[in-house]
VOKOLMAR-5414 format. One line per field, with one value per residue: x, y, z of N, C-alpha, C in turn; residue number from 1; residue in three letters; chain. Coordinates in steps of 0.02 Angstrom, whole numbers, plus 50000, padded with zeros to 5 digits. Each point is the difference from the previous one (the first is absolute). Layout:
BEGIN
n_u: (X	...)
n_v: (Y	...)
n_w: (Z	...)
ca_u: (X	...)
ca_v: (Y	...)
ca_w: (Z	...)
c_u: (X	...)
c_v: (Y	...)
c_w: (Z	...)
resi: (NUM	...)
resn: (ala	...)
chain: (A	...)
//
This chain:
BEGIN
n_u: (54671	49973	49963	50043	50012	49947	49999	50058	50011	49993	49973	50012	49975	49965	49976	49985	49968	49980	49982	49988	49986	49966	49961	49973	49974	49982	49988	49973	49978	49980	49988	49992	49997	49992	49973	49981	49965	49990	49964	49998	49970	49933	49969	49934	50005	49994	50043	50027	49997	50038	50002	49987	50021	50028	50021	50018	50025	50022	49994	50029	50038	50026	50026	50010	50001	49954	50047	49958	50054	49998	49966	50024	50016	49922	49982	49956	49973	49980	49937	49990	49993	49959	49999	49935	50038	49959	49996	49984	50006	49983	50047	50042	50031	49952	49998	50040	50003	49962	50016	49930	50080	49989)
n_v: (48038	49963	50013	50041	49986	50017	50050	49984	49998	49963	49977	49932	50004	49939	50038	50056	49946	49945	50051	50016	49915	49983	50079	49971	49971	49996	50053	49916	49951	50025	50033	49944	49991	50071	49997	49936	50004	50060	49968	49926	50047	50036	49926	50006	49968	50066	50007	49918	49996	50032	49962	49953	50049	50039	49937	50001	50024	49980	49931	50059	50028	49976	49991	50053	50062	50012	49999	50004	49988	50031	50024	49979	49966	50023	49986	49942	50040	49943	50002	50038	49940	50044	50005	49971	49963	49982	49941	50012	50065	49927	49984	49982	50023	50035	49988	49976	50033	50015	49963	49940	49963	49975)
n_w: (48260	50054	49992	50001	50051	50019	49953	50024	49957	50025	49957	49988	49941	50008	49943	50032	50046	49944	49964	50047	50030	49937	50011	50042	49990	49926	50044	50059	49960	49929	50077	50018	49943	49993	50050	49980	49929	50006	50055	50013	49954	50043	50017	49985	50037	50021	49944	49999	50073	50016	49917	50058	50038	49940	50015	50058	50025	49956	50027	50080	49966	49949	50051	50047	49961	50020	49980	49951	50010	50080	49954	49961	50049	50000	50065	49993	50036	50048	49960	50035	50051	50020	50075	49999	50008	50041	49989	49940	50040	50054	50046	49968	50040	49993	49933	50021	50041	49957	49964	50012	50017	49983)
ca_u: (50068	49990	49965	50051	50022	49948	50000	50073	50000	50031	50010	50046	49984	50063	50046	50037	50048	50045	50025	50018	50046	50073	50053	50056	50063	50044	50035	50051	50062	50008	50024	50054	50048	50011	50040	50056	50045	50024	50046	50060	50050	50042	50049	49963	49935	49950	49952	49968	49961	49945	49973	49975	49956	49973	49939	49941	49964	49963	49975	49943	49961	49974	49954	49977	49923	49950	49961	49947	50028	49986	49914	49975	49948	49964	49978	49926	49982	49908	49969	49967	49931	49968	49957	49963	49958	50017	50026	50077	50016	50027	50077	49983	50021	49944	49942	50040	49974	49917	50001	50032	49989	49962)
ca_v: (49979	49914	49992	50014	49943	49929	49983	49977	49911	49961	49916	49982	49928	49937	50004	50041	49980	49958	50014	50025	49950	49978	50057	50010	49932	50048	50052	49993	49978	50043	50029	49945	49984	50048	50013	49954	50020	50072	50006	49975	50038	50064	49979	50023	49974	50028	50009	49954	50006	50068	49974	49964	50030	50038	49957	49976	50078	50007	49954	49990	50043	49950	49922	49980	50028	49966	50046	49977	49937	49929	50008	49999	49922	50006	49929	50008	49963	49990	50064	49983	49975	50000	49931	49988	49940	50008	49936	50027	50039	49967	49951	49940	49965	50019	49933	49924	49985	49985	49932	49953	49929	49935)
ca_w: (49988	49984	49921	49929	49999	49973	49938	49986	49993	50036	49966	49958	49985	49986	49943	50011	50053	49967	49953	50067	50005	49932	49969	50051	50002	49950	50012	50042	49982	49956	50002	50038	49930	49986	50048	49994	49941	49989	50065	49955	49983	50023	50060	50060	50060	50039	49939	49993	50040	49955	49968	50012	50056	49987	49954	50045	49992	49933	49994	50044	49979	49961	50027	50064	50005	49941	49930	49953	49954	50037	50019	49916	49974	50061	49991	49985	50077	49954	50064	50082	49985	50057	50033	49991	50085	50076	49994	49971	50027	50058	49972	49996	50096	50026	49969	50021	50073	50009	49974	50036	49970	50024)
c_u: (50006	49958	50062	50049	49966	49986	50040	49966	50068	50019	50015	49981	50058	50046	50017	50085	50062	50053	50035	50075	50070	50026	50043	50056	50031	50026	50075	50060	50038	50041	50077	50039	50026	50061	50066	50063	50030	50051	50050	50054	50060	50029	49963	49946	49958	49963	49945	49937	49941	49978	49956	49932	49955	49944	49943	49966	49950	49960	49920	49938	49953	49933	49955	49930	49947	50004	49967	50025	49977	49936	49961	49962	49980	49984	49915	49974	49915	49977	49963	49946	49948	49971	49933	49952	50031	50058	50082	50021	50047	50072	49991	50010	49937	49946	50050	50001	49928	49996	50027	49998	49975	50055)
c_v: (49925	49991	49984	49925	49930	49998	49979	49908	49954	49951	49976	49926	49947	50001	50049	50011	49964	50074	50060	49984	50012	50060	50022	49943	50035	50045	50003	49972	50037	50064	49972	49991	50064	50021	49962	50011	50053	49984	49975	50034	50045	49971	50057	49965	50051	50020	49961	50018	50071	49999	49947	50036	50032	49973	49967	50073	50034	49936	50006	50088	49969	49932	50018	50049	49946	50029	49993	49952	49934	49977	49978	49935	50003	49911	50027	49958	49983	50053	49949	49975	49996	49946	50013	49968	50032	49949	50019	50018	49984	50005	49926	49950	50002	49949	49958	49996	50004	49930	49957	49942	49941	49935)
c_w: (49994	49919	49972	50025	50003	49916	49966	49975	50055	49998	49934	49976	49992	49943	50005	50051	49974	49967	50047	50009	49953	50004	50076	50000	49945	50010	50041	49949	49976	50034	50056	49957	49984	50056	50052	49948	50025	50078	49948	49952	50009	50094	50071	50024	49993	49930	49989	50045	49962	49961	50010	50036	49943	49926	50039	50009	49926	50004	50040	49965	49942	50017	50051	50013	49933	49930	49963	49938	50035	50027	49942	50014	50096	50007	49991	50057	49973	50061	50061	49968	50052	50034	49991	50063	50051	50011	49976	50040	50051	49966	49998	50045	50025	49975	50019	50067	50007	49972	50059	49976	50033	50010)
resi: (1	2	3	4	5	6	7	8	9	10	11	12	13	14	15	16	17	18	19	20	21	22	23	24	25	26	27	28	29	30	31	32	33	34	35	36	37	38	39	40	41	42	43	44	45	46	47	48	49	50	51	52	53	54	55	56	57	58	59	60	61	62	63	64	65	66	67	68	69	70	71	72	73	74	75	76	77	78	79	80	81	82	83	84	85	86	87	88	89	90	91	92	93	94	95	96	97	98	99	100	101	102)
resn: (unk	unk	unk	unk	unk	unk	unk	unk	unk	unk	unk	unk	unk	unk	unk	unk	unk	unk	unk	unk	unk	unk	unk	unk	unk	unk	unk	unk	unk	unk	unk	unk	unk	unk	unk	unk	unk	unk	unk	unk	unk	unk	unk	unk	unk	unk	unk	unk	unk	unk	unk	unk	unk	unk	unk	unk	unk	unk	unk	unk	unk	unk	unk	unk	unk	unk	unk	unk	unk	unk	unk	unk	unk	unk	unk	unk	unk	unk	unk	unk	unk	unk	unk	unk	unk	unk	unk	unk	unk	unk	unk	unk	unk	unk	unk	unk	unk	unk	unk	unk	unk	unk)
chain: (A	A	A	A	A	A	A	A	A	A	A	A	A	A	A	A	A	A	A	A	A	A	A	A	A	A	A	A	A	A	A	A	A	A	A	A	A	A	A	A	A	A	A	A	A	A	A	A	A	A	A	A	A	A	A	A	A	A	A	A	A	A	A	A	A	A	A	A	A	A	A	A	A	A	A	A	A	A	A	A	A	A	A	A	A	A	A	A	A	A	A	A	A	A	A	A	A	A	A	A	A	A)
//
């Protein structure tokens, strides 16, 4: 049963995140303007409000799982480069307290 939720992708590249970003902000306004107008018309607050709620609600279905729009540009990590020396290996706090100065 865990498998099926570890194969789930989880993440979200930086351009993906950006574009994340703009369609929620677009959604908010877009739907703040809609619902401002129409309150205004018909002279209801709570419309306004519900139209508002109900664009953030389409906004968090939209933005907030990963979907594969938001995965299109992976970053390119360099590969591991193995140690080699014993030497390497120390931290580097470790070769600077063996050094003495004069």
């Amino acid at each position: 049963m865990l498998s099926v939720f570890k194969s789930i992708p989880t993440h979200m590249d930086y351009k993906g995140q950006k574009l994340a970003e703009q369609i929620f902000q677009g959604i908010i306004l877009i739907s703040a303007v809609i619902g401002f107008v129409y309150g205004l018309i018909i002279e209801q607050f709570g419309w306004t409000v519900y139209i508002v709620l109900a664009g953030f609600a389409v906004s968090c279905v939209l933005t907030l799982p990963p979907w594969p729009m938001y995965r299109q540009n992976p970053l390119a990590w360099q590969p591991l480069v193995p140690e080699t020396s014993v030497e390497s290996s120390q931290k580097p706090q470790e070769s600077l307290k063996k050094k003495k100065h004069k």
